[in-house]
C-alpha distance (Angstrom), angle and dihedral (degrees) to the residues before:
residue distance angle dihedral
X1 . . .
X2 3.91 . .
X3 3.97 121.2 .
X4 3.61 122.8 150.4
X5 4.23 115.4 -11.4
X6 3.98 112.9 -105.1
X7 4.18 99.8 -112.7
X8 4.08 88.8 159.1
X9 3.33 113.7 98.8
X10 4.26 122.4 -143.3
X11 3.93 104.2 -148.1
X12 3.53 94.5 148.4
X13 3.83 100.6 73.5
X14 3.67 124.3 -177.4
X15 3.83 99.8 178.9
X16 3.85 117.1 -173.5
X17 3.79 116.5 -100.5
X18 3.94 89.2 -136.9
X19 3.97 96.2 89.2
X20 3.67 115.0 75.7
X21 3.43 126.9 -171.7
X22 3.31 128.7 -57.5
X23 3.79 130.8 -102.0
X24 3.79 113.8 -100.4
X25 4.22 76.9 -157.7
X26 3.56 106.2 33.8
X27 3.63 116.2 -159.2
X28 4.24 117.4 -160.0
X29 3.82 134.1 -167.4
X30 3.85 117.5 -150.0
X31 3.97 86.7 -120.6
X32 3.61 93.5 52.0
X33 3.89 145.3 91.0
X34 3.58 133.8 -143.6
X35 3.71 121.2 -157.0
X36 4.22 113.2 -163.4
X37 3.91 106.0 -167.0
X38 3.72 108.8 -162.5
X39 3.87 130.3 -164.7
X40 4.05 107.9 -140.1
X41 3.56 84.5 -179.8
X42 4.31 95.2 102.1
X43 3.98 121.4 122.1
X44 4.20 96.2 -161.8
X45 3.79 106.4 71.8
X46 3.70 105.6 159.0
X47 3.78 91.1 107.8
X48 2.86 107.4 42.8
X49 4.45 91.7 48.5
X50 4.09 86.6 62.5
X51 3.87 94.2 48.9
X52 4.46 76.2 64.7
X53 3.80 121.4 107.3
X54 3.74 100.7 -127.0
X55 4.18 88.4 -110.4
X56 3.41 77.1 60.0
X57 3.80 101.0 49.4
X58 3.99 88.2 43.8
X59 4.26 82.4 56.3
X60 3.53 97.4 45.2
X61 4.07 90.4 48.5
X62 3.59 88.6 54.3
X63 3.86 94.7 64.7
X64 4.08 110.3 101.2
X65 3.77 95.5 -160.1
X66 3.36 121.2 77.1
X67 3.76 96.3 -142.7
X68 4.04 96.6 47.0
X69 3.72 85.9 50.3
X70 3.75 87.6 56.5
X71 3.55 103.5 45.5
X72 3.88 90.3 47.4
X73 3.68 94.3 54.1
X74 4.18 94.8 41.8
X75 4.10 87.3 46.4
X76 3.95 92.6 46.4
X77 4.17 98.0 43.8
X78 3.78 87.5 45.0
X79 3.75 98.0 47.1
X80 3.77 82.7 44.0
X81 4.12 92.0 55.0
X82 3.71 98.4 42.0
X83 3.94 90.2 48.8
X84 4.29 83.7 47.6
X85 4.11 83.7 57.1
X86 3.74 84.8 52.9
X87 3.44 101.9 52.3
X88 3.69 102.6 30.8
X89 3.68 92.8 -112.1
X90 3.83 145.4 113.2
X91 3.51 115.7 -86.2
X92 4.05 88.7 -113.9
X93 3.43 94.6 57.4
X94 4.03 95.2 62.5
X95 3.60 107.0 102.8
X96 3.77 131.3 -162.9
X97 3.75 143.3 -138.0
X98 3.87 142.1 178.2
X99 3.76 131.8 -136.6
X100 3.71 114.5 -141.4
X101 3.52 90.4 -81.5
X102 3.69 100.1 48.4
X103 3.85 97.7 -100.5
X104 4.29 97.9 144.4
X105 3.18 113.7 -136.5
X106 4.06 130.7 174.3
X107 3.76 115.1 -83.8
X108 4.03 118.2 -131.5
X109 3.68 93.5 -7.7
X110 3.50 115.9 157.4
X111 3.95 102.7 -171.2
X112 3.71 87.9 72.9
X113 3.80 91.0 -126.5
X114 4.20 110.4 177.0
X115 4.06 114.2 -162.2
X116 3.58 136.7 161.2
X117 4.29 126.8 176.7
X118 3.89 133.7 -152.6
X119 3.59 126.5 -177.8
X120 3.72 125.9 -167.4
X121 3.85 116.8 -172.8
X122 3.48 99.9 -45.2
X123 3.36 113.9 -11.5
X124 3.52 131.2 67.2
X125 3.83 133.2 -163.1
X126 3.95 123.7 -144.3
X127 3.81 110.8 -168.7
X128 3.96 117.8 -170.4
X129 3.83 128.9 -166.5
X130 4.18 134.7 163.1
X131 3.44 114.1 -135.9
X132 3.69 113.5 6.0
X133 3.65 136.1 53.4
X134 4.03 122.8 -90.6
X135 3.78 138.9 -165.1
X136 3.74 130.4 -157.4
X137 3.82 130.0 -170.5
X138 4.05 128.9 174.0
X139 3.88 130.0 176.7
X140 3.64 130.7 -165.8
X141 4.38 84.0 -135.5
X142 3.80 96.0 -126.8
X143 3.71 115.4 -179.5
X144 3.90 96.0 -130.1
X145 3.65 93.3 56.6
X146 3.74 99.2 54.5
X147 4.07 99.9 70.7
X148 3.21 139.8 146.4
X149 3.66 95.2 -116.3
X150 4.05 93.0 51.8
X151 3.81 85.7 50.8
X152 3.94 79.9 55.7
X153 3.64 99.6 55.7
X154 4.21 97.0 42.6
X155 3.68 109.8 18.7
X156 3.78 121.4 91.5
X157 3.92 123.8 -118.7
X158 3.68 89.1 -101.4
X159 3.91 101.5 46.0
X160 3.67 86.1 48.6
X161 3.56 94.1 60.2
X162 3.44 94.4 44.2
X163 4.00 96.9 46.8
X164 4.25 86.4 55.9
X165 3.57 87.4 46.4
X166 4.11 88.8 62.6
X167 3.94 129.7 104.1
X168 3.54 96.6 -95.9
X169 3.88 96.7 -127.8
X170 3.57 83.0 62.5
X171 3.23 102.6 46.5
X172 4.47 105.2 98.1
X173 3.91 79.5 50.8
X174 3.99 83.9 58.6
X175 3.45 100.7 36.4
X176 4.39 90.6 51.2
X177 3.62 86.6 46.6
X178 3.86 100.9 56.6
X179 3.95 89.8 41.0
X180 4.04 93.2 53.3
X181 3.23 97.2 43.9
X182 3.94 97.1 47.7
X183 3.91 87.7 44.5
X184 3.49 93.5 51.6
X185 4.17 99.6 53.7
X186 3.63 87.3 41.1
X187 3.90 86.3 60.1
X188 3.42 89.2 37.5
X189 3.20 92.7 61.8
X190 3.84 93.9 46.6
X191 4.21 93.7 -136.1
X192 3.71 99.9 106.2
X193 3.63 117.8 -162.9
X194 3.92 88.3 -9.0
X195 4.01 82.3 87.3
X196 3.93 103.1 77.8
X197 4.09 97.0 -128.9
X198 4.16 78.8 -146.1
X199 3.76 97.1 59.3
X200 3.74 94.1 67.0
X201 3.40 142.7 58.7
X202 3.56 132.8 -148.9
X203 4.55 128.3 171.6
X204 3.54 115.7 -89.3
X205 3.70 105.9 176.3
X206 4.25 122.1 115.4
X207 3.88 83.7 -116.9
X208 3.45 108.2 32.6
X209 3.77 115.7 102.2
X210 3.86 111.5 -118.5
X211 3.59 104.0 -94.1
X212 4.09 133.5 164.0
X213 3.93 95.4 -126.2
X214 3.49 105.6 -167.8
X215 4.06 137.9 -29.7
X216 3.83 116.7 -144.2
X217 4.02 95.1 -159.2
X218 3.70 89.9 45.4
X219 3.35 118.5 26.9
X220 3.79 100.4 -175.0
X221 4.05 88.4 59.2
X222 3.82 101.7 100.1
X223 4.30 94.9 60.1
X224 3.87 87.1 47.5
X225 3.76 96.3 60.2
X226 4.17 141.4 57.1
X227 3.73 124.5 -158.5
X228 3.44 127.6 -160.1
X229 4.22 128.9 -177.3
X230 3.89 121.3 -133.5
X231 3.72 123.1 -165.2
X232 3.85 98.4 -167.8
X233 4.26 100.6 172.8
X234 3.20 140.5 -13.0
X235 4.05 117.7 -52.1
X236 4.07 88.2 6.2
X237 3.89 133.8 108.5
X238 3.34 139.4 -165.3
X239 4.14 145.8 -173.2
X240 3.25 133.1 -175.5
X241 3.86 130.7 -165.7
X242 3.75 125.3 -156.9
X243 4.32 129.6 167.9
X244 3.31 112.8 -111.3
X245 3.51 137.4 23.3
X246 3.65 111.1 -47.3
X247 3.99 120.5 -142.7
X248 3.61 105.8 -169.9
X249 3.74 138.6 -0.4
X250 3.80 109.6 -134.0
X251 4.03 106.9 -157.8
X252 3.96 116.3 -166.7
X253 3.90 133.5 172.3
X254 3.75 109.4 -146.0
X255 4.00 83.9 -157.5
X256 3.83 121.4 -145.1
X257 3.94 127.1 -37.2
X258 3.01 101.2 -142.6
């Protein structure tokens, strides 16, 4: 889901101590999840530019701003690397595809590896499965984002009603829940905006576990899918969606390349 573009910077991170560092040979269950968290905030990005595919070069040279430019090149080269780690491979040799809807996806891989990557200021979240599809989403929870006239535009009728029916101090918390959680199925299920954020609903509340509640178009939707929210720093959130049951949620900081 797209609203209003992320211009304010998070400098200040407080990430949580919870997420060690990652495997340099990752190991992954079919039941499981792994959760990547990535620090876009590095200066020296020669490196990590030649790791690029050239489409990927020719995208990063489009950006304007410095500081988009930066993070897109970081998030892509790193997302590239841990993938490598994966699939016993160089980071080069990792190559991409698209679904019809733009969803990437890795091209003649026979592991059956499922990924999908969201960045939000400066942080960005890698998650990995084998098997079944996944969906990430993580937002920097700025104030001016989480209105009642967003809410509007991609809430259903039913989280709307519950989000106004919330303690106010405790609504933002609300309001970041609902949006992660509906981004991440919708990437999940790899269809983009062709998924009417309205037609579904997913739990809001502060102490509700993150659930798909029901979908309209699809009725059988909510037993297919697991949800799962991530608090990876300080005034962020995060949700991931995965089919199937999911065992264990394997959280990893990949730590600065520097």
């Amino acid at each position: 889901m797209q609203a209003t573009a992320l211009n304010t910077s998070a400098r200040d991170l407080s990430f949580q101590d919870d997420w060690p560092t990652g495997s340099a040979v990752p190991l992954i269950h079919t039941s499981d999840v792994h959760v990547w968290r990535i620090n876009l905030d590095v200066q020296f990005i020669g490196q990590h530019y030649s790791i690029l595919s050239e489409n990927e070069q020719e995208r990063a040279e489009r950006f304007r701003d410095e500081y988009d430019r930066r993070r897109f090149i970081v998030a892509r080269a790193t997302l590239r690397t841990i993938l490598a780690r994966y699939l016993c491979v160089s980071p080069a040799q990792v190559k991409f595809q698209t679904n019809a809807f733009g969803k990437p996806f890795l091209l003649d891989d026979g592991s059956a590896l499922r990924f999908n990557l969201s960045r939000s200021s400066e942080i960005a979240l890698l998650a990995v499965t084998v098997g079944r599809e996944v969906g990430i989403d993580i937002e920097f929870m700025r104030a001016d984002l989480a209105t009642e006239e967003i809410a509007q535009r991609f809430f259903s009728g039913f989280e709307l009603r519950q989000l106004r029916s919330i303690d106010p101090q405790f609504w933002k918390t609300a309001f970041f829940n609902c949006w992660t959680r509906k981004a991440a199925y919708i990437k999940a299920r790899g269809q983009g905006q062709f998924l009417p954020p309205e037609q579904f609903d997913v739990s809001i509340g502060p102490d509700e576990p993150p659930s798909l509640i029901a979908n309209r178009l699809e009725p059988g939707e909510p037993a297919r899918w697991s949800l799962r929210q991530l608090f990876p720093a300080t005034r962020y959130t995060a949700a991931v969606a995965s089919e199937g049951n999911i065992s264990a949620v394997k959280l990893w900081d990949y730590g600065r390349m520097c």
